[in-house]
TIDRENLO-829654 format. One record per residue: residue in one letter; y negated, x negated, z of N, C-alpha, C in turn. Coordinates in pm, whole numbers, plus 50000, padded with zeros to 5 digits. Each point is the difference from the previous one (the first is absolute). Layout:
N
 aa   n_y   n_x   n_z  ca_y  ca_x  ca_z   c_y   c_x   c_z
  A     Y     X     Z     Y     X     Z     Y     X     Z
...
This chain:
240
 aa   n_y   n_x   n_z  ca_y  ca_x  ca_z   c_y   c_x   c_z
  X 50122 49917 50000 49878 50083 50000 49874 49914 50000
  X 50041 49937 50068 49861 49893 50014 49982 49904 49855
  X 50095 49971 49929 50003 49921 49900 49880 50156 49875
  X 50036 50121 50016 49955 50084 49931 49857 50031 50043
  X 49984 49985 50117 49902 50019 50034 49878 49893 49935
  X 50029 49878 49997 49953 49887 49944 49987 50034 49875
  X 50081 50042 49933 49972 49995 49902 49892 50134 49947
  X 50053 50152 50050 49877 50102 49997 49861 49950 50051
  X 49999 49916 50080 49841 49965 50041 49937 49943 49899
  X 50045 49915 49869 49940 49941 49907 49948 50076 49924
  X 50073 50143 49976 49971 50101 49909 49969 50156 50068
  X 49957 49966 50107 49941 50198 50044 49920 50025 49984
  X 49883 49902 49909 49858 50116 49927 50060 50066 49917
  X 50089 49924 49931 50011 50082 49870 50117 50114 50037
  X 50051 49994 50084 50092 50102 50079 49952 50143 50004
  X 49871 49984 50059 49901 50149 50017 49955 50034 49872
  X 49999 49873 49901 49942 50100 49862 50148 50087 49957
  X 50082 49901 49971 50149 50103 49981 49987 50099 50055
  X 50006 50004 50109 49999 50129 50140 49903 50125 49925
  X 49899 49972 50002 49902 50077 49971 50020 50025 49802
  X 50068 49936 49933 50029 50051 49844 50079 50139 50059
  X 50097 49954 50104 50147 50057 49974 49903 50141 50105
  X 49944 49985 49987 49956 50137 50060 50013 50129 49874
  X 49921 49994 49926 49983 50070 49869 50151 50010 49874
  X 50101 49917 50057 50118 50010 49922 50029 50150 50018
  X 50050 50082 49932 50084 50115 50020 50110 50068 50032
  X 49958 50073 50106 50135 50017 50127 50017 50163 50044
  X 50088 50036 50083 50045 50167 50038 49852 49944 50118
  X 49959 50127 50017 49913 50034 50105 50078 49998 50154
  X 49932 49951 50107 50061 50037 50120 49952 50162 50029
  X 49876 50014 50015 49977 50111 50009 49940 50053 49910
  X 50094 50161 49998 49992 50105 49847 49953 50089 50033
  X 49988 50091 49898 49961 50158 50008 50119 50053 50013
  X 50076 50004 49936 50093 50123 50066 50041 49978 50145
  X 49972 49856 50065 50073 50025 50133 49855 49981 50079
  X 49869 50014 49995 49881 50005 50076 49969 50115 49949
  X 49990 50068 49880 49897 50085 49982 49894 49937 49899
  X 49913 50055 49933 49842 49995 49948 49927 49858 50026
  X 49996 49987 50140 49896 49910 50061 50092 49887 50033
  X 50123 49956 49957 50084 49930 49992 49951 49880 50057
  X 49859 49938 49886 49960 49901 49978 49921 50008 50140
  X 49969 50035 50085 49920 49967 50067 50059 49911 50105
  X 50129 49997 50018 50083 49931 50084 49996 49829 49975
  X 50050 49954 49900 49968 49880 49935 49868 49914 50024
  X 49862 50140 49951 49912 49915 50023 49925 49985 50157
  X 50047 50077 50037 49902 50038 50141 50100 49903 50080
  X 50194 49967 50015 50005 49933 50071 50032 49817 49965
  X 49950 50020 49871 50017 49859 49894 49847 49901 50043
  X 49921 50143 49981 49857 49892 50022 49973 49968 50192
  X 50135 50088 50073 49951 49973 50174 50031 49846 50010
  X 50146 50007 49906 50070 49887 50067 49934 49871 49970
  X 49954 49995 49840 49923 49910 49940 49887 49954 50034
  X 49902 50100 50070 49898 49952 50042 49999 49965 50146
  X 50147 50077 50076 50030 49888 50122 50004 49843 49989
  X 50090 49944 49883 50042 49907 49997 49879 49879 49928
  X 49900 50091 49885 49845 49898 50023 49938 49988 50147
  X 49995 50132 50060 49909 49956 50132 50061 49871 50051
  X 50163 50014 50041 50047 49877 50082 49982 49868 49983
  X 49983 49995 49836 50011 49902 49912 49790 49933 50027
  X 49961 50117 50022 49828 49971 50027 49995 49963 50141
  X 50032 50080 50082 49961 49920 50156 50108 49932 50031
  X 50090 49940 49948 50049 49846 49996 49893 49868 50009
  X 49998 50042 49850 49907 49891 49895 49863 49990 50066
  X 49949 50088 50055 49874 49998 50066 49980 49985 50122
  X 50126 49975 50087 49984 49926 50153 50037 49903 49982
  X 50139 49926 49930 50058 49830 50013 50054 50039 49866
  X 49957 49963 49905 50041 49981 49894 50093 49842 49994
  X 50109 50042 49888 50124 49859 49981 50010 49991 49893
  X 50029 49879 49979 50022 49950 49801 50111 50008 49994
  X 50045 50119 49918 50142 50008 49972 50019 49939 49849
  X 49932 49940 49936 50016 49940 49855 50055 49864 49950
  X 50002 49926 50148 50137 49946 49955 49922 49892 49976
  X 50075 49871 49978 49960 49850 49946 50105 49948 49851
  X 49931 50003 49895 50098 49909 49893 50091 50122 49963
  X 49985 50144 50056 50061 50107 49987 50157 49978 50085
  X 49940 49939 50089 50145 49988 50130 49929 50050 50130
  X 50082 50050 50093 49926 50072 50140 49936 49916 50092
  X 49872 49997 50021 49938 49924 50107 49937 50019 50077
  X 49940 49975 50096 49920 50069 50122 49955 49803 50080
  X 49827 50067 50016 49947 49853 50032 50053 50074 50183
  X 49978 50101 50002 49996 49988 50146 50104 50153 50042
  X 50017 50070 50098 50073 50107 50033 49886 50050 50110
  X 50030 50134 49860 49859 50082 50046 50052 50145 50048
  X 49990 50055 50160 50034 50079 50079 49883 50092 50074
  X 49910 49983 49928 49880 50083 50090 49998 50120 49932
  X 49940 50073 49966 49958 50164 49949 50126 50039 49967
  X 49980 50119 49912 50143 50062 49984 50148 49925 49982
  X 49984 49864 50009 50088 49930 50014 50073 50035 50134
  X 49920 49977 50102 50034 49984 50145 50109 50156 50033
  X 50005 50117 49874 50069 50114 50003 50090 50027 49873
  X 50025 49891 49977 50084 50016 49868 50016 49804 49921
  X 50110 49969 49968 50016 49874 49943 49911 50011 49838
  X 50053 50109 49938 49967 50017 49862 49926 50100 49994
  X 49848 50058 50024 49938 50089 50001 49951 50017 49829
  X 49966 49931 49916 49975 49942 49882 50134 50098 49884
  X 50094 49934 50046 50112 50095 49925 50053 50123 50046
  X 49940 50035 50099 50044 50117 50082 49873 50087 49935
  X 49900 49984 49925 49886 50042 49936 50042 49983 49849
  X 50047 49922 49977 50050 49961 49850 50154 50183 49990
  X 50025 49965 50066 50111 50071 49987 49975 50147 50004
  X 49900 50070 50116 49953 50124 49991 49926 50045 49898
  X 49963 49884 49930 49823 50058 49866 50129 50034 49895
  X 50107 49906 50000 50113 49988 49860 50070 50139 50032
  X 50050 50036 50113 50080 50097 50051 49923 50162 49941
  X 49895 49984 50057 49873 50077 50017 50018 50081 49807
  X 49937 49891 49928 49968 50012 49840 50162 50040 49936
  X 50101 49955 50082 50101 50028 49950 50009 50149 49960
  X 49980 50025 50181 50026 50202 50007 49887 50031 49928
  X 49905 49989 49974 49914 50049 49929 50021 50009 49873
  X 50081 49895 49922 50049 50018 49882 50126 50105 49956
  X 50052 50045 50115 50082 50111 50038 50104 49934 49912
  X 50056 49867 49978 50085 49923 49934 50120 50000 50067
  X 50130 50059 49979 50118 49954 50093 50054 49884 49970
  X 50011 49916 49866 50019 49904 49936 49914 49881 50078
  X 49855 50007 50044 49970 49898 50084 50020 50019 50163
  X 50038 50076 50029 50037 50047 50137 50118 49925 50026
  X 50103 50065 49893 50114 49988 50013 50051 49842 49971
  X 49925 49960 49917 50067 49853 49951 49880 49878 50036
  X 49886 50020 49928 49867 49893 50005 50000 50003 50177
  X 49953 50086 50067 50008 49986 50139 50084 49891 50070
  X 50152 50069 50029 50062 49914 50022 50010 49877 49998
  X 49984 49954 49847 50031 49837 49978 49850 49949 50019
  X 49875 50069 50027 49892 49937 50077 50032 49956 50129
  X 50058 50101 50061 49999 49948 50113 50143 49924 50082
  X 50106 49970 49884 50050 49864 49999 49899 49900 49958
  X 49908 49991 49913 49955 49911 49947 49934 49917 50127
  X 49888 50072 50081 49913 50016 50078 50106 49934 50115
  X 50120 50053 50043 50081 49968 50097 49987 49861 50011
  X 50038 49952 49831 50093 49854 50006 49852 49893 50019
  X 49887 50061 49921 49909 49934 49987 49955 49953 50166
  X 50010 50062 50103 49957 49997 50152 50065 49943 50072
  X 50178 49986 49943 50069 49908 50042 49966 49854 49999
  X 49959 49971 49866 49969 49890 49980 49898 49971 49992
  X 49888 50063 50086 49874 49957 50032 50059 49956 50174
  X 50064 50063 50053 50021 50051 50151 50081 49832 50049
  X 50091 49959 49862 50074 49899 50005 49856 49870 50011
  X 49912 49998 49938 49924 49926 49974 49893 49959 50085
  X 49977 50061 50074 49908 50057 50102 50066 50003 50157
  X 50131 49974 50000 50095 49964 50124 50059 49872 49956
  X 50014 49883 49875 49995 49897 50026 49861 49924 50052
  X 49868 50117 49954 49876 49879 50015 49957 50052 50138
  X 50014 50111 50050 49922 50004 50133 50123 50033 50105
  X 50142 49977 49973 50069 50014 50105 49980 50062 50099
  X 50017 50009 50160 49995 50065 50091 49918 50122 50002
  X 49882 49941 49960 49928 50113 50000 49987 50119 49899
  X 50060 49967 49865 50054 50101 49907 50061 50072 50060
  X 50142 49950 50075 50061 50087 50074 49991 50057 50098
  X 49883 49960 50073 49966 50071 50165 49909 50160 49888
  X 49943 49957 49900 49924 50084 49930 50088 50114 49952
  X 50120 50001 49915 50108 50056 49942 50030 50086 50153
  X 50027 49956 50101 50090 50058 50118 49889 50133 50056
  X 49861 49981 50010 49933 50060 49991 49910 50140 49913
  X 50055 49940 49894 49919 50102 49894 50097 50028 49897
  X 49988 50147 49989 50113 50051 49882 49958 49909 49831
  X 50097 50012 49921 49958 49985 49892 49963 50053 49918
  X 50043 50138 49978 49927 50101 49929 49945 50093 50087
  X 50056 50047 50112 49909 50146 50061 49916 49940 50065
  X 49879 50108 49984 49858 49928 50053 50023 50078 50167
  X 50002 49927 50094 49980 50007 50129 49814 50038 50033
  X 50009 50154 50034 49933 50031 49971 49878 50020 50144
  X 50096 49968 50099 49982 49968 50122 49914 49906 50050
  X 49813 49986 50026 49933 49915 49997 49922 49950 49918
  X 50019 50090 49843 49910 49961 49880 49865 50068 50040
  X 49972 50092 50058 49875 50000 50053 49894 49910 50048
  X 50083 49947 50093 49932 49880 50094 50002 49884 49866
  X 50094 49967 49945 49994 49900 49893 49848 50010 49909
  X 49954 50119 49973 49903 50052 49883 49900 49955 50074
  X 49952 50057 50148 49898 49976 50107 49974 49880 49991
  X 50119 49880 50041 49975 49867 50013 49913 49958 49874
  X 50057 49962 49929 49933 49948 49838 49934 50053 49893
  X 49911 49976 49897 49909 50029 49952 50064 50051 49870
  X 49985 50093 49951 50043 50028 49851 49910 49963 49909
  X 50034 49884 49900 49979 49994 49914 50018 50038 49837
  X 49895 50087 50004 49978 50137 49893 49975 49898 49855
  X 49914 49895 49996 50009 49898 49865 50129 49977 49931
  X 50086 49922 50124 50098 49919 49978 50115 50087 49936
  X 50005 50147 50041 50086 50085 49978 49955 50014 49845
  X 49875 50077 49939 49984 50008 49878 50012 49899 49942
  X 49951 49876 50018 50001 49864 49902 50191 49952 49969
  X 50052 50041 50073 50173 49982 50049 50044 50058 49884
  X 49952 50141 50067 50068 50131 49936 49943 50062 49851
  X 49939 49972 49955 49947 50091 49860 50109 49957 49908
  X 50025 49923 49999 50130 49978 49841 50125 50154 50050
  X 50023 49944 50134 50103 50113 50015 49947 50134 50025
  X 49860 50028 50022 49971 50154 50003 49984 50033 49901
  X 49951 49900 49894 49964 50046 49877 50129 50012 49947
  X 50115 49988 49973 50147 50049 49941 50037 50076 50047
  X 49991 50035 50171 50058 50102 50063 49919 50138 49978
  X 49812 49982 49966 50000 50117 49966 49992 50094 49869
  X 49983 49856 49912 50026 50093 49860 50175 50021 49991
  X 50091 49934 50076 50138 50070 49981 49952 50181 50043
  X 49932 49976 50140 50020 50160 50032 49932 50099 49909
  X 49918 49957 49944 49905 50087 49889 50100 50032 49890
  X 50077 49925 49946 50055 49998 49870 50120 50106 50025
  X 50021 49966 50179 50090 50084 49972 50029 50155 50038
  X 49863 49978 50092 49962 50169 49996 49957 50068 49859
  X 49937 49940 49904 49967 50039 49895 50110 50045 49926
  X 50076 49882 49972 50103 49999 49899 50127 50066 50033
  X 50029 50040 50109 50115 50040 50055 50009 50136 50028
  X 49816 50015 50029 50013 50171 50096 49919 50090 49884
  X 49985 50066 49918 49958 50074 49918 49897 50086 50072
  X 50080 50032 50140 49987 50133 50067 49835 49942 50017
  X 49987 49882 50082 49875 49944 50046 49898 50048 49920
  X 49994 50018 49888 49873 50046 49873 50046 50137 49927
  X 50082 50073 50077 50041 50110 49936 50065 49983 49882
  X 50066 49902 49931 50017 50015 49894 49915 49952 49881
  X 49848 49960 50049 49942 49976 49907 49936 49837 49961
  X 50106 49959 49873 49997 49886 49959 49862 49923 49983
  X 49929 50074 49959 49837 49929 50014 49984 49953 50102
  X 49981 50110 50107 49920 49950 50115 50100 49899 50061
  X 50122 50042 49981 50080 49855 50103 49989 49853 49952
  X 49992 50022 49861 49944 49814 49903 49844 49994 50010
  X 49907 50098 50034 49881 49986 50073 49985 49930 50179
  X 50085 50067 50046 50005 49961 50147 50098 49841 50018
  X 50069 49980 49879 50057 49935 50030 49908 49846 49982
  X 49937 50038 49853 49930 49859 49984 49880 49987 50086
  X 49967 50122 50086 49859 49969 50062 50038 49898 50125
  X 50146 50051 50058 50051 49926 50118 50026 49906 49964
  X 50085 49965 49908 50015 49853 49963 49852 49897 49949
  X 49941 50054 49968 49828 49969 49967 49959 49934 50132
  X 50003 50148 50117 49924 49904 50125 50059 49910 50064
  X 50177 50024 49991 50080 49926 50077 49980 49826 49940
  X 50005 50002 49841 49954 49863 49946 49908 49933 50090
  X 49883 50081 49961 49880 49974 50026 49985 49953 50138
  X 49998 50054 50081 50033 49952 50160 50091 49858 50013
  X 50132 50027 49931 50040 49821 50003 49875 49896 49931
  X 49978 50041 49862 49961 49891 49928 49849 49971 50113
  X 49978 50074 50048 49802 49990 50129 50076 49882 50116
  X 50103 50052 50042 50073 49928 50124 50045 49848 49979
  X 50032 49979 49868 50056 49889 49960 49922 49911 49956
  X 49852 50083 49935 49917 49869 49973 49920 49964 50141
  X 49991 50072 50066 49941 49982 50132 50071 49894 50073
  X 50130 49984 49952 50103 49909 50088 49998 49868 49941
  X 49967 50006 49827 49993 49881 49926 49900 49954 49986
  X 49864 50038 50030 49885 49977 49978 49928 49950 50179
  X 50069 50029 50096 50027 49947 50160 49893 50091 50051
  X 49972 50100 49948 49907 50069 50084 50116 50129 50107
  X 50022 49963 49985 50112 50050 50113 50123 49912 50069
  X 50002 49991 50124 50146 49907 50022 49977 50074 50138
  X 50121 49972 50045 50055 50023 50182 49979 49923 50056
């Protein structure tokens, strides 16, 4: 596992673009009309976009109390130091525990059983092996205390016990989160646009204009908002 894991860490950007193609492949619906009724669709999106936008928040007040470089050196796993403060201190992997709810999230929303059923899964082998062999890497370089850390804190469930007091202590940083985060909000939210548009008819009644109207206006501002954020980040008038 760990040998796989090594090796998925070289290649998991391009993992989420797969992820996110295989959204739009064509599949049986989880949830239908004949077994909901009419308003069928409302199930998908109402509990597709809870889970999804659970799993950005986590992924935001992470990144904005103790943010960690999960990107690796030479595209092998590295860590200058072992970092346990903010949502760390309630979860080992808070980062993929956010990765995993936004993917989970867009899944049901795509009302896809084909990514439920299959893409899911082998994400989260993927994700498994990949943590192994960060976990391996990170208990040869900081020893004891990796493991006094491990004995303490779950690896995926967020111990939810004390994140209050955690938020109180330290300062959220609201920069660091957008400057972090815009590549991935900007994919995560034109996925959700495309696929309320393209998926739900019902959303525009049926009517093809206005949904390729609504669709390019969202994708318009959603651009637009990255491309403002990014030159702000390349041009240094913004940093954390």
């Amino acid at each position: 596992m760990i040998a796989i894991g090594n090796f998925f860490f070289k290649y998991r950007n391009f993992l989420f673009i797969f992820l996110y193609l295989a959204l739009f492949i064509p599949s049986p619906k989880v949830f239908r009309p004949e077994a909901l009724g009419t308003a069928y669709y409302l199930w998908p999106i109402v509990l597709g976009l809870l889970i999804t936008v659970s799993g950005q928040l986590i992924r935001g007040l992470t990144i904005g109390l103790a943010y960690i470089v999960r990107g690796g050196r030479d595209k092998k796993v590295y860590a200058d130091k072992l970092v346990t403060e903010g949502v760390f201190n309630h979860c080992r992997n808070p980062l993929y525990v956010g990765n995993i709810l936004m993917l989970l999230g867009v899944g049901i929303l795509s009302n896809s059983l084909l990514f439920l059923a299959v893409f899911m899964p082998l994400f989260l082998f993927i994700y498994q092996a990949i943590v192994l062999a960060e976990e391996n890497f990170l208990r040869k370089k900081f020893g004891a205390d990796f493991s006094a850390y491990c004995s303490r804190v779950n690896r995926w469930l967020i111990k939810f016990n004390g994140l209050g007091q955690t938020m109180k202590s330290m300062r959220f940083n609201a920069k660091r989160w957008v400057l972090k985060e815009y590549n991935t909000q900007y994919v995560w939210l034109a996925g959700i646009v495309l696929l309320l548009l393209l998926n739900y008819p019902e959303v525009t009644r049926g009517d093809t204009g206005l949904r390729n109207t609504l669709l390019t206006v969202a994708l318009v501002v959603v651009t637009a908002l990255y491309l403002f954020v990014r030159y702000l980040k390349k041009s240094g008038k913004m940093v954390d």
